[in-house]
C-alpha positions in Angstrom: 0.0 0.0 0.0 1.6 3.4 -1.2 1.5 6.7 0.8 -1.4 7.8 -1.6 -3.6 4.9 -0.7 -2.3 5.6 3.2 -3.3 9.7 3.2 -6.5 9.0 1.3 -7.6 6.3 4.3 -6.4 9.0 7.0 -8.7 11.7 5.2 -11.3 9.4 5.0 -12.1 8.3 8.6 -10.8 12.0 9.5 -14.4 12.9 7.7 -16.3 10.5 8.9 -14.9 11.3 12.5 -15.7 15.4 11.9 -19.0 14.5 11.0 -20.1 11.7 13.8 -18.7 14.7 16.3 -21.2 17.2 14.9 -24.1 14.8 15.0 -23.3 14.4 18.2 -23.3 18.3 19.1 -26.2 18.7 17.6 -28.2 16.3 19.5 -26.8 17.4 22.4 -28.1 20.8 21.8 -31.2 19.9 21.1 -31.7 17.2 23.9 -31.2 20.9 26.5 -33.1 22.8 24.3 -35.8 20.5 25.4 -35.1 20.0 28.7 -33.9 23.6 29.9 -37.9 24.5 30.3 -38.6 21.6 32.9 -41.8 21.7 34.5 -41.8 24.4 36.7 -44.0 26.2 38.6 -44.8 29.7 38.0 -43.5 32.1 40.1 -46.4 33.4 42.0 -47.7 37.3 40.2 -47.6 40.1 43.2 -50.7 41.4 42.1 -52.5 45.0 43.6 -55.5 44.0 44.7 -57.7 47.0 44.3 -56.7 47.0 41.3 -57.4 43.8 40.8 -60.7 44.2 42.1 -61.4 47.2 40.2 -61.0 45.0 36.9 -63.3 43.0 38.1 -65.5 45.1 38.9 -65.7 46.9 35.5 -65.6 43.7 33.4 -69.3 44.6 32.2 -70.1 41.0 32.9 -67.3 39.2 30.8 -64.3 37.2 32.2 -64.5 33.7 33.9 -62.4 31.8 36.6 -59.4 29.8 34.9 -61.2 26.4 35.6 -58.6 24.8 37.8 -61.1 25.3 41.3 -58.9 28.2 42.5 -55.5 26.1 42.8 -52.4 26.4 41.0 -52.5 26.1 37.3 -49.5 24.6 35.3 -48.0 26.3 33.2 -45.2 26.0 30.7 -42.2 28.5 31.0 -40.1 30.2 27.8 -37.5 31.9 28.2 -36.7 34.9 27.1 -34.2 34.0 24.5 -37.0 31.7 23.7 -39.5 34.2 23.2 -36.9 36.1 21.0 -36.3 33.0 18.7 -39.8 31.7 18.1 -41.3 35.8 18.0 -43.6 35.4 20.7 -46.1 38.2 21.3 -48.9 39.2 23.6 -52.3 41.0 23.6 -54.7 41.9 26.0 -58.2 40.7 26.0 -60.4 43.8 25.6 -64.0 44.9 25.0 -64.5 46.9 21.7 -66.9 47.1 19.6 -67.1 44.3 16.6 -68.0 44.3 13.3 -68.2 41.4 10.7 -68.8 41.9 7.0 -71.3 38.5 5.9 -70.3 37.7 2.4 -72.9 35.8 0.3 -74.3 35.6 -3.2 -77.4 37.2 -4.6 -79.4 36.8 -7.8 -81.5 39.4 -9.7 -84.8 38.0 -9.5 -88.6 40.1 -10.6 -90.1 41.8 -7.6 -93.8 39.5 -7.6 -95.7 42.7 -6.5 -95.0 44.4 -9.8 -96.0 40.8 -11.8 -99.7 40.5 -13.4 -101.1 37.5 -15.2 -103.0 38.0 -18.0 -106.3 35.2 -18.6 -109.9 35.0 -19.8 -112.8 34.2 -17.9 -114.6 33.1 -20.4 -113.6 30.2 -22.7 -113.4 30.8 -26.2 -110.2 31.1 -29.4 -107.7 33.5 -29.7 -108.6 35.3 -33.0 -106.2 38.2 -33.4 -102.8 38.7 -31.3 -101.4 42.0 -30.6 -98.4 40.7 -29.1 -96.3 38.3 -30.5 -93.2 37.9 -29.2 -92.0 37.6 -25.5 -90.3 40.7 -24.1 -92.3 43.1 -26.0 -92.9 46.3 -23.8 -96.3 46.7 -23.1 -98.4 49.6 -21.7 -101.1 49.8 -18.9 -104.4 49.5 -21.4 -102.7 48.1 -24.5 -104.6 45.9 -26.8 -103.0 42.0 -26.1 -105.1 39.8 -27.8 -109.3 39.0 -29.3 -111.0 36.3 -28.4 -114.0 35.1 -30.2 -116.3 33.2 -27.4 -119.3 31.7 -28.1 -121.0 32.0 -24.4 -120.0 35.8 -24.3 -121.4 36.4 -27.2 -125.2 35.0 -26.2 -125.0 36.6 -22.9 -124.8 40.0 -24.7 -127.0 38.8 -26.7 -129.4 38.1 -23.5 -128.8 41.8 -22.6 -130.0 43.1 -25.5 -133.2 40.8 -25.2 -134.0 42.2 -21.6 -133.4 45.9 -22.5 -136.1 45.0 -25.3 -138.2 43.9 -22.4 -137.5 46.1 -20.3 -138.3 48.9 -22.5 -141.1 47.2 -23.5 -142.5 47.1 -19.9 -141.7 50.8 -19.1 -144.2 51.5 -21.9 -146.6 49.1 -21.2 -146.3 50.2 -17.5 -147.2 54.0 -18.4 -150.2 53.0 -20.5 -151.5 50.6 -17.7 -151.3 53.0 -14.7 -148.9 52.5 -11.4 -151.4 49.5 -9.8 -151.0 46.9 -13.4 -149.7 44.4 -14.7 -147.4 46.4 -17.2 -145.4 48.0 -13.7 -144.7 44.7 -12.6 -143.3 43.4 -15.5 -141.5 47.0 -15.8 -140.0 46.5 -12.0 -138.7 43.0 -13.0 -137.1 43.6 -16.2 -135.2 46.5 -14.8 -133.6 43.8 -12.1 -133.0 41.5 -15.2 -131.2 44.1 -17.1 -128.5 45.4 -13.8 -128.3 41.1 -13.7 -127.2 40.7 -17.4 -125.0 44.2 -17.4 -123.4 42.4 -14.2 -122.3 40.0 -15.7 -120.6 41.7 -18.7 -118.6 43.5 -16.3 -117.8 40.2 -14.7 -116.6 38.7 -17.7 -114.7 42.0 -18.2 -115.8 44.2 -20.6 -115.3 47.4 -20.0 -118.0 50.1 -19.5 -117.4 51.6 -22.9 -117.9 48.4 -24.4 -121.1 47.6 -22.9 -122.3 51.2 -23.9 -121.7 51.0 -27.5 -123.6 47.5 -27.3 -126.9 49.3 -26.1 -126.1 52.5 -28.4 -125.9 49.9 -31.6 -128.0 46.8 -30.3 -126.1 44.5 -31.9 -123.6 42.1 -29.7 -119.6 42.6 -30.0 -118.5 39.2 -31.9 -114.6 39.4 -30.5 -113.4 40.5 -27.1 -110.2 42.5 -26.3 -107.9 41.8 -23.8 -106.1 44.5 -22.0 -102.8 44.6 -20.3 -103.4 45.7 -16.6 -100.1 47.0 -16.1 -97.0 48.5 -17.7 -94.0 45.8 -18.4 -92.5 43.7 -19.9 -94.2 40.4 -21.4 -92.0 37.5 -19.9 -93.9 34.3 -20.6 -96.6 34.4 -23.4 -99.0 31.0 -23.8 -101.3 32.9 -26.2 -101.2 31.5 -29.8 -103.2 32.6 -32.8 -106.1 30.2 -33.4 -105.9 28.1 -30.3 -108.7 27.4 -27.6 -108.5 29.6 -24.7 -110.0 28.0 -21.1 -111.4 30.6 -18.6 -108.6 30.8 -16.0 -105.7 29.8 -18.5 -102.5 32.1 -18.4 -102.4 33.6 -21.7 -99.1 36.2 -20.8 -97.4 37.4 -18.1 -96.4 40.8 -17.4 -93.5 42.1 -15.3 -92.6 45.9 -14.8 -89.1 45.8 -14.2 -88.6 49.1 -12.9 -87.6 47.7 -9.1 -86.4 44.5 -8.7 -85.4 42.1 -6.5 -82.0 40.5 -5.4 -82.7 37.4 -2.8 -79.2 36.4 -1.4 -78.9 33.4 0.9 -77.2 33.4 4.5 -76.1 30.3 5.8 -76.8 28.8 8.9 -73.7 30.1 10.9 -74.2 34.1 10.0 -78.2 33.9 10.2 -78.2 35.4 13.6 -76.5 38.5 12.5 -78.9 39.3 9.5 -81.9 41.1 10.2 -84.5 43.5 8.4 -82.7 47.1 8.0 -79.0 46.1 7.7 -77.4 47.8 4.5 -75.4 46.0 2.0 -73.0 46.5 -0.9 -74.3 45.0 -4.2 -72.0 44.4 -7.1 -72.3 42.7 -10.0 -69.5 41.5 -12.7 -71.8 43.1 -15.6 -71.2 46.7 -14.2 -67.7 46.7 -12.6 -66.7 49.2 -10.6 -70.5 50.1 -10.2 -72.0 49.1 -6.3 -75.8 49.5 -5.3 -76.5 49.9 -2.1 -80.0 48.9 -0.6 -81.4 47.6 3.1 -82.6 44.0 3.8 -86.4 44.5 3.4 -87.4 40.7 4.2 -85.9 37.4 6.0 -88.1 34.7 4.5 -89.1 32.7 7.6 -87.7 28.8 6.1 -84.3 27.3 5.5 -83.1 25.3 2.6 -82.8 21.8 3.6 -80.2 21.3 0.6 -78.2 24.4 1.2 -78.6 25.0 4.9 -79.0 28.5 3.9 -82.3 31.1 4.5 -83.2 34.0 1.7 -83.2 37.7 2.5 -84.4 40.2 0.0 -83.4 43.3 -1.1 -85.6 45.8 -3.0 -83.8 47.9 -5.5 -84.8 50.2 -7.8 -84.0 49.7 -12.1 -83.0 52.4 -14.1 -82.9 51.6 -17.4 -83.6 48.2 -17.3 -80.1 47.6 -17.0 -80.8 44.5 -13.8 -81.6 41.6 -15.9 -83.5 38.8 -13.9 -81.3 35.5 -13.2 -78.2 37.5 -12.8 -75.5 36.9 -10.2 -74.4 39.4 -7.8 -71.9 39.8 -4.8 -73.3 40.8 -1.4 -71.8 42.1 1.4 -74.1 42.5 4.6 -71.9 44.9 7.2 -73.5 43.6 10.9 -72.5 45.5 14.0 -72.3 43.4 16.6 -72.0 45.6 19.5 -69.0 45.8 22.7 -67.8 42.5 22.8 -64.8 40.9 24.6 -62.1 39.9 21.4 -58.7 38.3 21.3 -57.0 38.2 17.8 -58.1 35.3 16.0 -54.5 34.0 15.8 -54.3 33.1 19.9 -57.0 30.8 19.5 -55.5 27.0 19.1 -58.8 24.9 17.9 -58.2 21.3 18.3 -61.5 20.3 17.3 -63.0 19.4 20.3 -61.7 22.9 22.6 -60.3 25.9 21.9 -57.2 26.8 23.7 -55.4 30.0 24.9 -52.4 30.5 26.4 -52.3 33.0 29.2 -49.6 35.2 30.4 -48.8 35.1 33.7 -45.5 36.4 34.1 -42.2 35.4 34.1 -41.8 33.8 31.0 -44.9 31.3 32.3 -48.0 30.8 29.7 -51.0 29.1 31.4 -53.2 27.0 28.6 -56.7 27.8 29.2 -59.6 26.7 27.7 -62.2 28.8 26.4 -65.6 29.5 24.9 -65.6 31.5 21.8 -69.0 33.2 19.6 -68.7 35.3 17.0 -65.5 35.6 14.8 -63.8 37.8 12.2 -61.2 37.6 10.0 -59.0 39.3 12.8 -60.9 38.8 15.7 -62.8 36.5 18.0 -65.3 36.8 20.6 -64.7 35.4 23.8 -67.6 33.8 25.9 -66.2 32.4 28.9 -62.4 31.5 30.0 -61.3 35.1 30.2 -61.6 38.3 31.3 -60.8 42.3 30.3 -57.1 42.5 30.6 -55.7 39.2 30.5 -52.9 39.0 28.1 -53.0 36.0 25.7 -50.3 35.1 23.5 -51.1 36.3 20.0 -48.1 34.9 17.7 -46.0 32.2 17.5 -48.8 30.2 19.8 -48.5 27.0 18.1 -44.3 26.8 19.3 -46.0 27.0 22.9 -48.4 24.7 22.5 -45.7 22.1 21.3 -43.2 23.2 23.9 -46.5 22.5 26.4 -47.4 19.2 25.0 -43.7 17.9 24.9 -43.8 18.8 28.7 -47.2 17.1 29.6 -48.9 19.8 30.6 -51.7 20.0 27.5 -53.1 17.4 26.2 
């Protein structure tokens, strides 16, 4: 074996030597880093007791015991150069008011106070149609279709017959005297003829209709149908030629003027939504534009499928430009009132609690459990575990919580 072979051996297990001592450093290092925060307990916190009792006093009702029956609670110490390294910070629980914005999604729907149906009472066929095509604009009055009816037309027919009598008993009632025959037969064609003109105006013909059939005596063979309000035709049934069946939806007419937008909340925000609560509206067809508008209705069901419930807003439609069906963003600000809030990022959920970890001086953090409500993006209410001016950790709470669990004291 030459020298080569000989120096190359040395520098080999040299190496390997270098290395097996730094493996062994570095456990060693991190077997102390480990055990330098032993169980411990805290130092006891010299405390000013009217002080003390004058936070109590003005917690407004919030704050809790820490649930360990008045004895010592464990703790888990970190020391300073700790704190430093894993960036451990601290806030105060405090009372302050709360807001959350709800964010949901809405859809452009036709406000169904502003919707009329358009039928006939009478059955009979559609003869002449004046609209044709759904979406035409209509007016209040406009001519929508004729319908030739059979059964209309001998009922006006039977009103012409009793204004005959009728006319013919007022005659024979003057030539008779007040006490004959001729008066009674006057009295009871009169009651026949406000019967049969009834009944026009049942079947709804207007009154200028029915006046130009006792001006020509001669019945009106086709009868118009009118549009009761001003809108926009949105479903049309009615085709030239076909049979129309009292009751049967020939058109519908929307005015789109106002609309509606009906969002849905789900389950978890629906006790922050209630009537009054302004919202931002926006939708991708107009960007940049945002309606605002109040909650005018909380419809009193949930969706079993989408565990959600429907509010509605009312807004008004210039233009025309808020087509039904389209798709809006929604965002609901709800004031919640003074609550007591810790930032969201102290709060360790395990999925069956939620834990804190307290401050209690000395480098010693105190995991607590606690009850939680509402939450923000930022913030979250605390029901019970804590009171005004405790200080929680706010960052770097999940290296405490494994620092605490390595030493047995959460689990």
């Amino acid at each position: 074996m030459g020298n080569k072979d000989r120096n190359r051996i040395n520098f080999i297990f040299m190496a390997a030597f270098v290395l097996f001592l730094a493996a062994l450093a570095a456990a060693a290092y991190a077997l102390g880093f480990f055990k330098s925060a032993g169980p411990r307990k805290a130092a006891p916190a010299v405390q000013n007791t009217s002080a003390s009792a004058k936070s109590n006093s003005n917690s407004g009702g919030w704050g809790d015991d820490s649930g360990w029956g008045g004895g010592e609670a464990p703790s888990v110490h970190i020391s300073r150069a700790k704190r430093q390294l894993i960036n451990v910070k601290t806030t105060a629980a405090k009372i302050e008011s709360m807001q959350k914005t709800v964010r949901t999604v809405g859809v452009v729907a036709y406000d169904e106070t502003r919707l009329a149906t358009v039928n006939t009472k009478v059955a009979g066929w559609i003869e002449k149609l004046y609209v044709d095509y759904t979406g035409m604009y209509v007016r209040k009055g406009q001519p929508l279709a004729e319908i030739y009816s059979p059964e209309l037309y001998a009922t006006q027919q039977e009103y012409l017959n009793v204004l005959k009598w009728d006319k013919a008993g007022s005659e024979a009632g003057t030539a008779g005297g007040a006490g004959g025959i001729g008066h009674m037969l006057a009295g009871d064609a009169g009651s026949m003829v406000a019967a049969a003109r009834q009944r026009l105006k049942l079947y709804d013909i207007p009154e200028g209709e029915i006046k130009r059939i006792e001006a020509t005596g001669r019945p009106i063979k086709d009868l118009t149908i009118y549009s009761p309000v001003s809108g926009y035709v949105v479903e049309k049934d009615a085709v030239a030629g076909m049979e129309a069946a009292p009751g049967q939806p020939l058109f519908d007419v929307a005015d789109l003027s106002r609309v509606w937008i009906l969002a849905d909340i789900y389950e978890d925000d629906i006790s922050l939504v209630g009537t009054g609560q302004w919202a931002d509206i926006t939708l991708v067809a107009f960007p940049g534009k945002v309606f605002r508008a109040r909650i005018d209705y909380v419809y009193p069901a949930m969706s079993g499928q989408t565990r959600t419930e429907k509010v509605r807003f009312s807004i008004p439609n210039p233009g025309m430009k808020l087509k039904p069906q389209m798709y809006s963003d929604v965002l609901i600000n709800c004031s919640l009132g003074r609550r007591l809030v810790i930032p969201a990022s102290a709060v360790i959920d395990t999925g069956m609690r939620r834990l804190v970890y307290v401050d209690t001086g000395n480098g010693n953090f105190e995991p607590r459990e606690i009850t939680t409500g509402v939450s923000t993006d930022t913030l979250v209410e605390v029901l019970k575990g804590l009171k005004p001016g405790d200080r929680v950790a706010s960052e770097g709470t999940f290296l405490i919580d494994s620092e605490s669990r390595l030493e047995g004291v959460t689990k």
